[in-house]
C-alpha positions as a Markdown table, in Angstrom:
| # | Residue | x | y | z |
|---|---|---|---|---|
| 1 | Unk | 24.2 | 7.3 | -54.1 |
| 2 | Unk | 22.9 | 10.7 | -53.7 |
| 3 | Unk | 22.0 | 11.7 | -50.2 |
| 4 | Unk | 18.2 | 13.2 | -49.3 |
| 5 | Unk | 19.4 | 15.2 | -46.1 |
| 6 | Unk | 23.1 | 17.3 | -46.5 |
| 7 | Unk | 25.0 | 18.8 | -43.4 |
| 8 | Unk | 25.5 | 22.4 | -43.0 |
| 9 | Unk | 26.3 | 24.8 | -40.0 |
| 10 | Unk | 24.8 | 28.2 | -39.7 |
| 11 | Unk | 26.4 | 31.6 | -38.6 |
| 12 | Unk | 25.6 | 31.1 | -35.0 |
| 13 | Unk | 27.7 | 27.6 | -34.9 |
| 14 | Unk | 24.5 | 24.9 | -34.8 |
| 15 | Unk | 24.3 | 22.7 | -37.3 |
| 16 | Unk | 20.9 | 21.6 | -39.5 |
| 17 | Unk | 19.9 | 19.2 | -42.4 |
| 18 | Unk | 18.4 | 20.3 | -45.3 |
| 19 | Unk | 16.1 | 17.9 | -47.0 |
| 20 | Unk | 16.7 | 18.5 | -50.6 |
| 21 | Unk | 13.4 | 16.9 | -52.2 |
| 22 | Unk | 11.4 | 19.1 | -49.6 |
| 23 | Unk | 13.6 | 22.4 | -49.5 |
| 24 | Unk | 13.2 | 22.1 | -45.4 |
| 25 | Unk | 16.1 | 22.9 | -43.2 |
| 26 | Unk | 15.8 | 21.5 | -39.4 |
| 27 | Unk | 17.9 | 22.1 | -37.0 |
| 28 | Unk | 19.8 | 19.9 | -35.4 |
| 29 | Unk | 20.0 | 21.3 | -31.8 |
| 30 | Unk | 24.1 | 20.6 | -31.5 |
| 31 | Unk | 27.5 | 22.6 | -32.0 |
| 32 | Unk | 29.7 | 19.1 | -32.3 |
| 33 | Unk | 30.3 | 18.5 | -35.8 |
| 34 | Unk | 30.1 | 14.7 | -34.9 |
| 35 | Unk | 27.2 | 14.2 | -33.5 |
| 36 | Unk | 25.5 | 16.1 | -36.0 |
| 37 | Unk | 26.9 | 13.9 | -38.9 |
| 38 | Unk | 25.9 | 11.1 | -37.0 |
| 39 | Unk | 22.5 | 12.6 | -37.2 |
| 40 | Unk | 22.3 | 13.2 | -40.9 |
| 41 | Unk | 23.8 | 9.7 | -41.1 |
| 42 | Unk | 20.8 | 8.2 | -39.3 |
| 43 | Unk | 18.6 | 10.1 | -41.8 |
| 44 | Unk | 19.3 | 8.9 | -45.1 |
| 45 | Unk | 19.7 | 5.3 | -43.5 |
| 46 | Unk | 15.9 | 5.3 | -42.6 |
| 47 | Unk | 15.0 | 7.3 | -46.1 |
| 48 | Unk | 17.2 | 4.4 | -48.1 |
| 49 | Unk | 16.1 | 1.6 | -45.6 |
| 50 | Unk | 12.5 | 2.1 | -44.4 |
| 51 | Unk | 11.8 | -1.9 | -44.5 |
| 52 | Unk | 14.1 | -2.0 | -41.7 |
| 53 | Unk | 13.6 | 0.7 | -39.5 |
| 54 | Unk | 11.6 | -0.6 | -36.8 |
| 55 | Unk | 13.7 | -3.6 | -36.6 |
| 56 | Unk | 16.8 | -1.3 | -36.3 |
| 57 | Unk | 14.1 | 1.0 | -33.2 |
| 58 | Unk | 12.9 | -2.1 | -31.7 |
| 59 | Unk | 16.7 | -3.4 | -31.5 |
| 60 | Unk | 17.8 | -0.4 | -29.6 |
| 61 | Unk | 14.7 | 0.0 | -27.7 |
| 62 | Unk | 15.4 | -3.8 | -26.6 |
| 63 | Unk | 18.5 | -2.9 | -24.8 |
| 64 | Unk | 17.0 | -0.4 | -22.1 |
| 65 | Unk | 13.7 | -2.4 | -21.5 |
| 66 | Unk | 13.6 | -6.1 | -22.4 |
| 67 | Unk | 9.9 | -6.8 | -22.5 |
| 68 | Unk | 9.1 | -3.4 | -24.9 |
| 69 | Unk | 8.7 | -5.8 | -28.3 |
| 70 | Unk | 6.6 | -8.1 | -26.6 |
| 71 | Unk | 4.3 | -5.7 | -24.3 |
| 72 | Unk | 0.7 | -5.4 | -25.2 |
| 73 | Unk | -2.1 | -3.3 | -24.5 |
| 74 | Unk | -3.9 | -5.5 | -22.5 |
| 75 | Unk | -0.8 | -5.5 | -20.0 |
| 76 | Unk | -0.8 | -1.5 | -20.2 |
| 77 | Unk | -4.8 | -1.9 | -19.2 |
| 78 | Unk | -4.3 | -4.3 | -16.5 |
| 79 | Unk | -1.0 | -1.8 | -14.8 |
| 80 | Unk | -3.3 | 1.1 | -15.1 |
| 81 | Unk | -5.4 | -0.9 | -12.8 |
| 82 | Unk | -3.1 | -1.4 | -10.2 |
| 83 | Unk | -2.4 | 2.4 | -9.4 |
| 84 | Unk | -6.6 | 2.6 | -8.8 |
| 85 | Unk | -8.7 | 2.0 | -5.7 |
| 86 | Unk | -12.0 | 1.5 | -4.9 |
| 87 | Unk | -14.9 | 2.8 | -6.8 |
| 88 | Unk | -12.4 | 4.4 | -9.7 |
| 89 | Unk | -10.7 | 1.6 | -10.1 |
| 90 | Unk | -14.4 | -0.6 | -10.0 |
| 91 | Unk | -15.3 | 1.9 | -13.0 |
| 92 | Unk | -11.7 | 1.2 | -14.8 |
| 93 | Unk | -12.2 | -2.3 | -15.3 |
| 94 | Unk | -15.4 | -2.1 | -15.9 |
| 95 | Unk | -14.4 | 0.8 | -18.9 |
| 96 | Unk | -11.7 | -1.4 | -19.9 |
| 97 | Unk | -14.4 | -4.6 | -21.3 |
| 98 | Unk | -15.3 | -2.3 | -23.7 |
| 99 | Unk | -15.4 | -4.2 | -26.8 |
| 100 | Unk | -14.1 | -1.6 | -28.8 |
| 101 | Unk | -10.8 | -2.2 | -27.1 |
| 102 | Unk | -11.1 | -6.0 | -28.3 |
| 103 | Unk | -9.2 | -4.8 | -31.5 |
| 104 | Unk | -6.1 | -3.5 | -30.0 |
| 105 | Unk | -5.8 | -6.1 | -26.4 |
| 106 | Unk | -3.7 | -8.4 | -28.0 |
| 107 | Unk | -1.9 | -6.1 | -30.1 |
| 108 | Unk | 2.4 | -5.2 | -29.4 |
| 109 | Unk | 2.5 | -1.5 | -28.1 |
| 110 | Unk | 5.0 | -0.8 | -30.2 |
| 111 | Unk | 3.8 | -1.7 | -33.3 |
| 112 | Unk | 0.5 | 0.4 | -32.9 |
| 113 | Unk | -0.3 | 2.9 | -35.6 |
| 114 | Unk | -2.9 | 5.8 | -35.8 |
| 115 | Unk | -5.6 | 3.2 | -37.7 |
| 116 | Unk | -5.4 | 0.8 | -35.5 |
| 117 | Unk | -6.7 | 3.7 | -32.9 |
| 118 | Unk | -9.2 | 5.1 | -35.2 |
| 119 | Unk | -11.0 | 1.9 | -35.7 |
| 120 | Unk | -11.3 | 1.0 | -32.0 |
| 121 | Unk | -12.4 | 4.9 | -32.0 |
| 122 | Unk | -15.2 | 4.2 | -35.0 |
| 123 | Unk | -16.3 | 1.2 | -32.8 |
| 124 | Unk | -16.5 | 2.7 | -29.8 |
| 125 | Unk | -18.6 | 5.8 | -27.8 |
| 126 | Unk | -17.6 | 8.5 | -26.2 |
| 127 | Unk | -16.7 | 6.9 | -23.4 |
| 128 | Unk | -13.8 | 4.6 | -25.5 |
| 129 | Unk | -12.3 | 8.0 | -26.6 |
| 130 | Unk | -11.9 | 9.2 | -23.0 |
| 131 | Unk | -10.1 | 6.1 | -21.8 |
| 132 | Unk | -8.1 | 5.1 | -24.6 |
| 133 | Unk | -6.8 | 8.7 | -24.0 |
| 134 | Unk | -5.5 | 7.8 | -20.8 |
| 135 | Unk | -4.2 | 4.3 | -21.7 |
| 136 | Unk | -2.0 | 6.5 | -24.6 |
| 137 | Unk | -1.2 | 8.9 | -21.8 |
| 138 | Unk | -0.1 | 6.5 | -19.6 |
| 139 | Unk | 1.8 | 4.5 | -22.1 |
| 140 | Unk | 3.6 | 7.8 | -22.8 |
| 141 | Unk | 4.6 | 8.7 | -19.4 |
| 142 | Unk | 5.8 | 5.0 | -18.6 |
| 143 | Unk | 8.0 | 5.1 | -21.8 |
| 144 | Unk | 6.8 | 2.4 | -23.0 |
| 145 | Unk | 5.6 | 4.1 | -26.3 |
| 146 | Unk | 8.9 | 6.2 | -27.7 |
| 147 | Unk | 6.4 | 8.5 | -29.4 |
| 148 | Unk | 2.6 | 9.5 | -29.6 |
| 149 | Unk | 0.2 | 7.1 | -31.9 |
| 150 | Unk | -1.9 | 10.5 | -32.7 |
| 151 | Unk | -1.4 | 14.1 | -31.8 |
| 152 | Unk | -3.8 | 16.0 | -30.1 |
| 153 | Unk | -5.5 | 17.6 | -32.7 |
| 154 | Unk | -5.7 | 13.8 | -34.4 |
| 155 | Unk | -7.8 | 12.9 | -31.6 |
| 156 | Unk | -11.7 | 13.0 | -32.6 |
| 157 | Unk | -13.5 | 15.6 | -30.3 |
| 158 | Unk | -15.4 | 14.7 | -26.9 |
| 159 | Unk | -19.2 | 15.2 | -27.4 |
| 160 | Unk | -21.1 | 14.3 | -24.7 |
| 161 | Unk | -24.8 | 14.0 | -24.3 |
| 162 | Unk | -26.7 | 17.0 | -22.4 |
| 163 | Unk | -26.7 | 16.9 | -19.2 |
| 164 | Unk | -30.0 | 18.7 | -16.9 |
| 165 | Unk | -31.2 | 19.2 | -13.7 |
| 166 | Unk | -34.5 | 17.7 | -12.5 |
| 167 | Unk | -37.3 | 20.5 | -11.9 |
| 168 | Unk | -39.1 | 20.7 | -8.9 |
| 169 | Unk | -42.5 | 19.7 | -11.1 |
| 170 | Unk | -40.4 | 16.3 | -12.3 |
| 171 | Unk | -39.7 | 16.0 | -8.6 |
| 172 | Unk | -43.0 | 15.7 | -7.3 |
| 173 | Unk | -44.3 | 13.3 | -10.0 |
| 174 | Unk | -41.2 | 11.1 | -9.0 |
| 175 | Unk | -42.3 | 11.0 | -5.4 |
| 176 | Unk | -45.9 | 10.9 | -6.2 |
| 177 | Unk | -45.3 | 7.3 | -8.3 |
| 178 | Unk | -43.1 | 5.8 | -5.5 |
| 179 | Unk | -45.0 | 3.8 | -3.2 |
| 180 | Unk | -41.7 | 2.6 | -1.6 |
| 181 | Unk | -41.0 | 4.4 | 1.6 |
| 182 | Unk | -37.2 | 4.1 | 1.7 |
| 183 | Unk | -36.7 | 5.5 | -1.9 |
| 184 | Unk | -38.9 | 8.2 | -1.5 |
| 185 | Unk | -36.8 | 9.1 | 1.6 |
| 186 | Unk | -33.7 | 8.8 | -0.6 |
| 187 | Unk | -35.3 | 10.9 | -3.5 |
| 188 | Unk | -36.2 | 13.7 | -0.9 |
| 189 | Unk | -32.7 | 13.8 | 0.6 |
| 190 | Unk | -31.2 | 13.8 | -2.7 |
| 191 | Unk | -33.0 | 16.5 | -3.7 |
| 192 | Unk | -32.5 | 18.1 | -0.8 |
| 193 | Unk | -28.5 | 17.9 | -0.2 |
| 194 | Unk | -27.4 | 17.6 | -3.7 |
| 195 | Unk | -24.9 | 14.5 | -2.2 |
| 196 | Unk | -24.0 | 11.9 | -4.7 |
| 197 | Unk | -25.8 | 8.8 | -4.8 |
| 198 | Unk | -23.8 | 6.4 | -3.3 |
| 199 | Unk | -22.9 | 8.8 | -0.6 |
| 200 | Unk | -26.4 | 9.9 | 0.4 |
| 201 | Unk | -27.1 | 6.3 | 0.1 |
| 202 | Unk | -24.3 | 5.3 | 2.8 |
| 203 | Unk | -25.7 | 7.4 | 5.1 |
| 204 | Unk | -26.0 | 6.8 | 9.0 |
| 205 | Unk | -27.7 | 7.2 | 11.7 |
| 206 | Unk | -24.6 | 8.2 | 13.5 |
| 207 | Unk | -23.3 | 10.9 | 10.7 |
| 208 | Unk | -26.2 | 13.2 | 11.8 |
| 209 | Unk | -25.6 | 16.0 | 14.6 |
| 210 | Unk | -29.0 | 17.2 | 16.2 |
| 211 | Unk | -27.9 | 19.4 | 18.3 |
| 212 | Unk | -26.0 | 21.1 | 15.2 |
| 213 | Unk | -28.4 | 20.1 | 12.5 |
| 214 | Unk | -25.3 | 19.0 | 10.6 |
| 215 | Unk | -24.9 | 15.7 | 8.8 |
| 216 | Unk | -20.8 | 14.5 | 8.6 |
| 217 | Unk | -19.5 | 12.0 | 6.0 |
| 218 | Unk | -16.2 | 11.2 | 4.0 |
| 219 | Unk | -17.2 | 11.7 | 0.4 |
| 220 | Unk | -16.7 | 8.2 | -1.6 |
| 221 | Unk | -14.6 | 9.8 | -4.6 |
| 222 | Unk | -12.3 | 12.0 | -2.9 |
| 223 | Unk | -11.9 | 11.3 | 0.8 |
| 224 | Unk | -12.9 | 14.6 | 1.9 |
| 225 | Unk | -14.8 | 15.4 | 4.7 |
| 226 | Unk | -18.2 | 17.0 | 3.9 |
| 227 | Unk | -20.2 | 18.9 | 6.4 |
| 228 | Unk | -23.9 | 20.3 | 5.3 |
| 229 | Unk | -26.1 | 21.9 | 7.4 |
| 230 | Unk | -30.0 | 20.9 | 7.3 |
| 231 | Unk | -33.2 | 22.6 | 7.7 |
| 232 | Unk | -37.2 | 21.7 | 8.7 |
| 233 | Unk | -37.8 | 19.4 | 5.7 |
| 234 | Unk | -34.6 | 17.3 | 5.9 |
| 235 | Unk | -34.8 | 16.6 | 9.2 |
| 236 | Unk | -38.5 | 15.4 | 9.1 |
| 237 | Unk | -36.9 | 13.1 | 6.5 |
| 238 | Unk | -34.7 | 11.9 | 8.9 |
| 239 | Unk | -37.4 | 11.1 | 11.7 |
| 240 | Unk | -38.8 | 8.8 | 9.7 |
| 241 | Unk | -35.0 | 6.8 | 9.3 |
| 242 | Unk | -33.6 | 4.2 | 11.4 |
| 243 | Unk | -32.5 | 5.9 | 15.1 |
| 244 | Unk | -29.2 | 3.5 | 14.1 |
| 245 | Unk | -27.2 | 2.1 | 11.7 |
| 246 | Unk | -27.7 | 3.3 | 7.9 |
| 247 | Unk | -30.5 | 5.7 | 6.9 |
| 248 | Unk | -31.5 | 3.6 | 3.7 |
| 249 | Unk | -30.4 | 0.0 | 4.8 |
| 250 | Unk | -32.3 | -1.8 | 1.5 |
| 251 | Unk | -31.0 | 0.4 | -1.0 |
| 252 | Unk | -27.0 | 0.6 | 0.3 |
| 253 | Unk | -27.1 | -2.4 | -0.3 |
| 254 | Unk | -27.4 | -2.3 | -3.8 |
| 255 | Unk | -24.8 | -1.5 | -6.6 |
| 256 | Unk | -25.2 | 1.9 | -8.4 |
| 257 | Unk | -26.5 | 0.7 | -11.5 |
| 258 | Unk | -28.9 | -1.0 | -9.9 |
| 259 | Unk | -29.9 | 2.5 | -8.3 |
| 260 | Unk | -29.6 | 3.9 | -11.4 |
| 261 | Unk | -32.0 | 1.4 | -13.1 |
| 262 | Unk | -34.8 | 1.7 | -10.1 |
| 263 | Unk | -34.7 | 5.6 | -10.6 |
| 264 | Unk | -35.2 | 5.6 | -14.5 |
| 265 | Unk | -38.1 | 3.1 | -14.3 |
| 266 | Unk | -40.0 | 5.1 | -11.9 |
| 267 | Unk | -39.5 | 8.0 | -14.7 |
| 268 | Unk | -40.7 | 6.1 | -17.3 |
| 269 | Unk | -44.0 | 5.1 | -15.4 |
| 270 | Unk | -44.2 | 8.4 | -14.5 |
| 271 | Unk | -43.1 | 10.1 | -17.9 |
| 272 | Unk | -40.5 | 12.1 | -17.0 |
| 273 | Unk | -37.3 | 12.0 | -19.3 |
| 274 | Unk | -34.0 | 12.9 | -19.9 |
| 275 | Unk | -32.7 | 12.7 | -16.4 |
| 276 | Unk | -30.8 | 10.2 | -13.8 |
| 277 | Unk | -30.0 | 10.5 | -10.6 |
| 278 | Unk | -27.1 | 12.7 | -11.1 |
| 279 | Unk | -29.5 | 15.5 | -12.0 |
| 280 | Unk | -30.3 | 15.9 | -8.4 |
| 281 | Unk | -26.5 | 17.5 | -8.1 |
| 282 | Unk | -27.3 | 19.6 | -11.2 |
| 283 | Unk | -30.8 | 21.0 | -9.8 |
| 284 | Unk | -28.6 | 21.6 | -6.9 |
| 285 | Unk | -26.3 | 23.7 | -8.2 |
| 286 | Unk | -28.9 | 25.7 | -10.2 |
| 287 | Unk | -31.2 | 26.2 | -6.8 |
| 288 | Unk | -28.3 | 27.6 | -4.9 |
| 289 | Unk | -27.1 | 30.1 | -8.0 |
| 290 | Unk | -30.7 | 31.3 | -8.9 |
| 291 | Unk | -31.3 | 32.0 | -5.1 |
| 292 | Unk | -28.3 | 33.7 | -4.9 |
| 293 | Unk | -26.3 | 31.0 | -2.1 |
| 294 | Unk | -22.2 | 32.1 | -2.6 |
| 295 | Unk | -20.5 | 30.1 | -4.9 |
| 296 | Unk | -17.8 | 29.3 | -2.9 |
| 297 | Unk | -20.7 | 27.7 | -0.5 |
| 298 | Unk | -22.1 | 25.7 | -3.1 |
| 299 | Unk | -18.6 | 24.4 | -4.4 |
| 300 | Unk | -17.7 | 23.2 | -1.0 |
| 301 | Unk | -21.5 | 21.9 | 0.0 |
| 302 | Unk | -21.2 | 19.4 | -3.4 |
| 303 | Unk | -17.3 | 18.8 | -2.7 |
| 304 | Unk | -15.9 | 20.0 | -6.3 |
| 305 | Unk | -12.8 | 20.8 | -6.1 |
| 306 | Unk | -12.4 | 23.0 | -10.0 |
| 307 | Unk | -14.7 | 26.6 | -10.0 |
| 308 | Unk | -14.9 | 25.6 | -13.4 |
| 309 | Unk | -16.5 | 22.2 | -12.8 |
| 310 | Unk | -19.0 | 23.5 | -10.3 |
| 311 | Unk | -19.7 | 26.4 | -12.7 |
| 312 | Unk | -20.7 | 23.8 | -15.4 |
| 313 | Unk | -23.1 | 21.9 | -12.9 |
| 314 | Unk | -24.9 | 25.4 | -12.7 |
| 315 | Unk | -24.7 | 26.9 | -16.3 |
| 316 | Unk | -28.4 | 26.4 | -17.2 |
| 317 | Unk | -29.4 | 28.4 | -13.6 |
| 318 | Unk | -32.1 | 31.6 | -14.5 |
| 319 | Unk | -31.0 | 34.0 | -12.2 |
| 320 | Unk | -33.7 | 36.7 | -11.7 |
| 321 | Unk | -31.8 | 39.8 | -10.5 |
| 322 | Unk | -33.2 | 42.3 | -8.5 |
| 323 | Unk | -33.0 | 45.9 | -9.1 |
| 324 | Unk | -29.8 | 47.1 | -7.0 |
| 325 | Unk | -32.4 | 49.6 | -5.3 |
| 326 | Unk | -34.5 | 46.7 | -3.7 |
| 327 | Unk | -31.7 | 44.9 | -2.4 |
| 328 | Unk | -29.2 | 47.6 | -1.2 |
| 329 | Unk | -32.5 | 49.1 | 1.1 |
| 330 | Unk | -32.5 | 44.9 | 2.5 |
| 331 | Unk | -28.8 | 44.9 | 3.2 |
| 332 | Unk | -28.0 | 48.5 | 3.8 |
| 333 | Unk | -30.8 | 50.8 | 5.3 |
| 334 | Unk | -30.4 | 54.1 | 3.6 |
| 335 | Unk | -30.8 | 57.3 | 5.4 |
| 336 | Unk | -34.0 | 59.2 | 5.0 |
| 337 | Unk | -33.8 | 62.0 | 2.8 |
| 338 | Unk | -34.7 | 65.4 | 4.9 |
| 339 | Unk | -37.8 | 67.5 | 2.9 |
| 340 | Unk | -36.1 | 70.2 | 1.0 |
């Protein structure tokens, strides 16, 4: 029978196939003339045998980790699960009753090809293609997948909706239709600190430093310790709190989405659109780059860790400059010029 791939050595002493329907020589990445016949061996088996390929794969595979033919993605989802903790791993399992991953749950991880991806892709949003990602990743890294189901560049692209800040006009109609006292309170600090929402909204009394005008708190997402300085209007806000316990003791006690939900009815009543309660970070971020506040302040007063993430929250920020005469006679008096 005539052989696809033939064995040859080059000048330099490695040896490659050549693949004689395609013209392609690969290398073969050894000097041992044994292993690389081995090699070529292996190739024409699976070109004369394809039926049984992944019975010969799975065989081998078999020896090094028993339970590789039977594990499914559902057990790759559920051991993903187990490496989170608190609110991530809250939005994990939440991501992972998508029911775009209904299609693939019950399916052997090493039997997955690309289409079998690419529908629960079709199915899904963006949100699927973001954490099917890191279920492939993972997958990967565990060795329980012996090679990728898609390269990157088979991977549809991330589009994600526009993201805004709230204006200060969108502001005031939001507090202007809130007869609740508590939420307006929440609104104002929000607007004021740029926190996120669950952090602003597990407040306490005992987190704010009068004497320093500081308020103190371990950041939900990260762990890190966040220290923002206050002025006039943020601490008449916090007058009108509890002397103890938390600031907003209704609304901590509800989940996000149902913070989430609260915020975009008051916008419909009073027509505002396109933003959620994240914007407050974004207007944030755009206040402290239009008004000229250091970046490295700003980056460390919303706890992001990347430049380039905190640079994205305030992307859409008009900066007005000054002329550099203005501003170099506020920073640095110039002489006066003697009368010639």
């Amino acid at each position: 029978m005539k052989q696809r791939f033939k064995l040859f050595r080059r000048g330099n002493g490695v040896f490659y196939s050549l693949d004689t329907e395609r013209n392609k020589q690969t290398s073969l990445a050894t000097r041992d003339f044994q292993d690389a016949q081995r090699l070529v061996h292996a190739k024409n088996e699976a070109y004369r045998q394809p039926a049984i390929n992944l019975q010969i794969a799975r065989a081998y595979l078999t020896a090094s980790d028993p339970q590789i033919a039977t594990r499914k993605w559902q057990s790759v989802m559920d051991e993903t699960a187990r490496l989170k903790q608190g609110p991530t791993r809250e939005r994990w399992e939440r991501a992972m009753k998508d029911r775009a991953f209904d299609t693939i749950r019950e399916l052997p991880v090493l039997e997955t090809r690309p289409e079998h991806f690419l529908r629960a892709l079709e199915n899904g949003t963006v949100c699927t293609n973001i954490f099917l990602r890191r279920l492939h990743n993972f997958a990967l890294g565990m060795t329980w997948l012996p090679w990728p189901v898609l390269g990157k560049k088979q991977w549809p692209e991330i589009h994600f909706n526009e993201k805004r800040a709230i204006t200060w006009e969108e502001h005031q109609k939001i507090l202007g239709g809130e007869r609740n006292v508590e939420l307006r309170a929440y609104y104002e600090l929000l607007w004021h600190l740029g926190g996120s929402q669950t952090d602003m909204a597990s407040l306490r009394a005992e987190d704010v430093d009068w004497p320093e005008r500081t308020i103190s708190y371990a950041r939900m997402k990260t762990g890190s310790q966040a220290i923002l300085h206050f002025g006039d209007s943020v601490a008449e806000n916090l007058r009108s709190r509890p002397a103890t316990g938390y600031l907003f003791p209704q609304i901590v006690c509800w989940k996000e989405s149902d913070r989430a939900k609260a915020f975009i009815r008051r916008c419909r009543l009073v027509e505002v659109c396109g933003v959620s309660l994240h914007s407050y970070r974004y207007a944030w971020a755009e206040r402290a780059k239009t008004c000229g506040y250091p970046e490295r302040f700003a980056q460390e007063a919303l706890g992001h860790n990347s430049i380039a993430v905190h640079r994205a929250y305030a992307k859409k920020a008009k900066v007005k400059l000054p002329s550099l005469e203005e501003y170099e006679r506020k920073i640095v008096p110039l002489p006066a010029v003697a009368n010639q």
